[in-house]
Backbone as JSON, one array per atom type, in Angstrom:
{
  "sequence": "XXXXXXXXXXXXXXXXXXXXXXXXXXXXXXXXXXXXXXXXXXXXXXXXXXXXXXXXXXXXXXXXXXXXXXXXXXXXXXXXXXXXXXXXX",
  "N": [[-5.31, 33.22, 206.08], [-2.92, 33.75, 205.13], [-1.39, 33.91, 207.15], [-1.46, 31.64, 208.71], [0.4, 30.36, 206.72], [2.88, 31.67, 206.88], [3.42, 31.36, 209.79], [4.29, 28.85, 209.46], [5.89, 28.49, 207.75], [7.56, 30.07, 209.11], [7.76, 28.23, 211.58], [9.53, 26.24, 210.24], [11.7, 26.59, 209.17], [12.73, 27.7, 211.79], [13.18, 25.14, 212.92], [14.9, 23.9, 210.74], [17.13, 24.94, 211.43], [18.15, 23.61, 213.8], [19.12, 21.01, 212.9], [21.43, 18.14, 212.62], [24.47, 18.2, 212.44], [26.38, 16.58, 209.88], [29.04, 15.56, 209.74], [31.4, 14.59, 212.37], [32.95, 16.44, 215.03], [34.49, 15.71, 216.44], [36.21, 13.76, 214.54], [38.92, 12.35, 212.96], [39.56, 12.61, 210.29], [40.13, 15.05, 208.6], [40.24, 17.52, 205.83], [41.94, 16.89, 203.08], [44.17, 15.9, 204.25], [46.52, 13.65, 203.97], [48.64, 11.34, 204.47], [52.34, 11.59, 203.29], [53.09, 8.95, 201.71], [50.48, 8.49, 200.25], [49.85, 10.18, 198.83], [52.06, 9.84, 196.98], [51.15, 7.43, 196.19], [48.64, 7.71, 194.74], [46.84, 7.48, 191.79], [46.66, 10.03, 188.68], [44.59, 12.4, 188.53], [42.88, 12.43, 190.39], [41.43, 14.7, 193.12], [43.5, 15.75, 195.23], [43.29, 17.35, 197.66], [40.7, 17.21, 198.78], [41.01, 15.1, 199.67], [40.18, 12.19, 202.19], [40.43, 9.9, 205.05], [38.19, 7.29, 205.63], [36.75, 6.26, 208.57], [34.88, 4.36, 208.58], [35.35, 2.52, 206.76], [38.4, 2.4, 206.58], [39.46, 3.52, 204.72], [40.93, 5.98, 201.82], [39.28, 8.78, 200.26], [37.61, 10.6, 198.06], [36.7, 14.07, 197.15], [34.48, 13.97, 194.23], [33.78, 16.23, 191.61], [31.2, 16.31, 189.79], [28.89, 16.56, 186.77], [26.88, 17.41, 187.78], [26.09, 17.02, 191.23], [28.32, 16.55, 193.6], [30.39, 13.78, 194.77], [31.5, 11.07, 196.89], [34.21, 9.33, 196.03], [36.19, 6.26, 196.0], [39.34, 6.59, 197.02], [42.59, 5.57, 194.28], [44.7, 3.51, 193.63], [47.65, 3.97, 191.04], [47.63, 1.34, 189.59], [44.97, 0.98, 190.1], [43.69, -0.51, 192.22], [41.16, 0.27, 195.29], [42.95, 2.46, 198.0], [43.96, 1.67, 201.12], [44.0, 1.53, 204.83], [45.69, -0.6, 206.38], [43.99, -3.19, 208.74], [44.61, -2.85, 212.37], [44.96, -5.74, 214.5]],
  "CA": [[-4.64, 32.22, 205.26], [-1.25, 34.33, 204.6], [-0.64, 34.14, 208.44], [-1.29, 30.59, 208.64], [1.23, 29.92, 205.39], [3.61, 32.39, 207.66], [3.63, 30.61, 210.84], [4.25, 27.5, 209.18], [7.67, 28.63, 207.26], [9.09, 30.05, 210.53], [8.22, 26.75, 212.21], [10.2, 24.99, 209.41], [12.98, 27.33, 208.87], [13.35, 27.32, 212.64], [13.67, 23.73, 213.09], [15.74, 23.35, 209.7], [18.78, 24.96, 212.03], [17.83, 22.34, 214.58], [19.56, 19.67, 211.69], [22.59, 17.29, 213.48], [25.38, 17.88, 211.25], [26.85, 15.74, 209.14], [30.59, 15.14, 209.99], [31.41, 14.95, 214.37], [33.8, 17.35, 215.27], [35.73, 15.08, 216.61], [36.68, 13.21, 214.11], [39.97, 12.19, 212.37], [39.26, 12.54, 208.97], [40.35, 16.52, 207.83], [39.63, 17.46, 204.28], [43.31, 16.88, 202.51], [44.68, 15.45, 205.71], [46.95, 12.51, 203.81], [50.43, 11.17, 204.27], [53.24, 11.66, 201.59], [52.96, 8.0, 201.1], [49.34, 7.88, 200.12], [50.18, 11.01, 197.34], [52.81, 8.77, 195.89], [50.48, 5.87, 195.59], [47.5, 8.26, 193.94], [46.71, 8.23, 190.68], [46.62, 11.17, 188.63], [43.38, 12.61, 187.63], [42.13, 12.61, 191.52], [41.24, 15.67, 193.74], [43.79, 15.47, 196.9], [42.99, 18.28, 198.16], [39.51, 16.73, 199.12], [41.33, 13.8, 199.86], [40.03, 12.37, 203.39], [40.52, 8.86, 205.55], [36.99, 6.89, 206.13], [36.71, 5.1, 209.38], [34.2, 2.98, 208.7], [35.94, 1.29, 206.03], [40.09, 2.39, 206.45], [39.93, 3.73, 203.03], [40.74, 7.66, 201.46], [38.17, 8.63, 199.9], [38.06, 12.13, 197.52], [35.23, 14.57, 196.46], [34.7, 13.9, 192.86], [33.05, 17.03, 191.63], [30.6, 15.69, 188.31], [28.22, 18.02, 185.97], [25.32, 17.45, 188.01], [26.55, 16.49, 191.94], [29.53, 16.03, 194.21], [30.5, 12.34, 195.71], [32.73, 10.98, 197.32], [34.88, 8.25, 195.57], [37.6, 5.89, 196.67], [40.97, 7.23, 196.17], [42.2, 4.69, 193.91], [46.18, 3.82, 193.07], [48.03, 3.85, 189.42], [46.76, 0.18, 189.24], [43.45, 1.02, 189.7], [43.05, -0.53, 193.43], [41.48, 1.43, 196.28], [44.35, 2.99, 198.54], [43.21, 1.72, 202.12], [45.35, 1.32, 205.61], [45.75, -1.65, 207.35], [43.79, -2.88, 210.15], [45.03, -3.62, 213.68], [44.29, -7.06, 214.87]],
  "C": [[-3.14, 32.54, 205.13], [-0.72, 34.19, 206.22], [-0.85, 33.09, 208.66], [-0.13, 30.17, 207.79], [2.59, 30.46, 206.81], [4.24, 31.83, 208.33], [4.06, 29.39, 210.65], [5.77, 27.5, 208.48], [8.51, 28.99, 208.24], [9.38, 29.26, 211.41], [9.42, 26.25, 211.57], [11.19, 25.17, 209.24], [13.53, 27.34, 210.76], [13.72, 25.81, 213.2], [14.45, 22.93, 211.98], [17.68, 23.41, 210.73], [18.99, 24.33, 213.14], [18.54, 21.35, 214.19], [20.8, 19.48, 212.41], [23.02, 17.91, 212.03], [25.87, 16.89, 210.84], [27.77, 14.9, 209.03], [30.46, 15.61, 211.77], [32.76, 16.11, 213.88], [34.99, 17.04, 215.72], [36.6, 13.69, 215.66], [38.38, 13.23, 213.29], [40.34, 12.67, 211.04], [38.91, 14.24, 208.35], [40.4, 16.47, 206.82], [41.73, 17.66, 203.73], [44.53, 16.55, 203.16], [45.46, 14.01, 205.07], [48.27, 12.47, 203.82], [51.07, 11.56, 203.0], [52.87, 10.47, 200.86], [51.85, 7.65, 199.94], [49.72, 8.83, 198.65], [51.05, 10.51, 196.27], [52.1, 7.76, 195.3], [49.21, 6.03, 194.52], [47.73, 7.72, 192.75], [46.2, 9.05, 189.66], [45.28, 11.15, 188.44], [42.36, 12.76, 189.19], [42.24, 13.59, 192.7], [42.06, 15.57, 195.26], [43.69, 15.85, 197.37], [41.96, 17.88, 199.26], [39.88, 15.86, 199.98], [40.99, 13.39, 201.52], [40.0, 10.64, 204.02], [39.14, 8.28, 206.31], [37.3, 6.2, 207.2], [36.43, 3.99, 209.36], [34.78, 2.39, 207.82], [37.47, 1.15, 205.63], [40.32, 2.81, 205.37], [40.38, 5.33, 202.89], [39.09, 7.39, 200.49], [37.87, 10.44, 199.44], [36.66, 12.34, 197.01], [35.23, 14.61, 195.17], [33.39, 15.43, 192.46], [32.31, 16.73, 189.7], [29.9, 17.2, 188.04], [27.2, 18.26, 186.6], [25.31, 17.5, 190.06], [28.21, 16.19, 192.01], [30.09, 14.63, 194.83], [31.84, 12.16, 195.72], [33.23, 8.99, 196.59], [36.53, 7.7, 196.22], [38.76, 6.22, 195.72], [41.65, 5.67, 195.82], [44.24, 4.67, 193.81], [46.35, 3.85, 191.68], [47.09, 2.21, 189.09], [45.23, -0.06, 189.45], [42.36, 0.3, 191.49], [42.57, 0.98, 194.6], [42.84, 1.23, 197.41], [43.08, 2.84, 200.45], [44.14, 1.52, 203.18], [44.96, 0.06, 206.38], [45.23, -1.64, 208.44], [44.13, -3.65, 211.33], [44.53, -4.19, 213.89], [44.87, -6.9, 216.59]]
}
């Protein structure tokens, strides 16, 4: 029974480091990777550090770190819009 249980965690643990990651390698989008402009347009109270440029939707986009969980929220300006870049037509 204990060598059945056994065999069954080193399956699972070896196919846990099997797991695709999360972010490509080649992507654009470095962790604090934002123009001057975009730091002018922040407003305060948001992590730039984190701060990072989504593809899929042209936006920043910062790690909000809560009491419970981390997420990622749109970086937002003083007026309260998100801060996104224009897209080529």
């Amino acid at each position: 029974m204990i060598q059945r249980h056994a065999a069954i965690m080193i399956t699972l643990v070896t196919l846990a480091g099997c797991a695709a990651p999360t972010m490509k390698d080649n992507e654009q989008t470095m962790i604090g990777n934002v123009p001057e402009t975009v730091v002018a347009l922040a407003a305060p109270d948001q992590d730039l550090t984190t701060a990072r440029l989504v593809p899929e939707d042209n936006c920043y986009w910062y790690a909000h770190s809560g009491p419970v969980e981390t997420t990622l929220v749109p970086l937002r300006s003083t007026g309260g819009n998100p801060i996104c870049v224009a897209r080529q037509s």
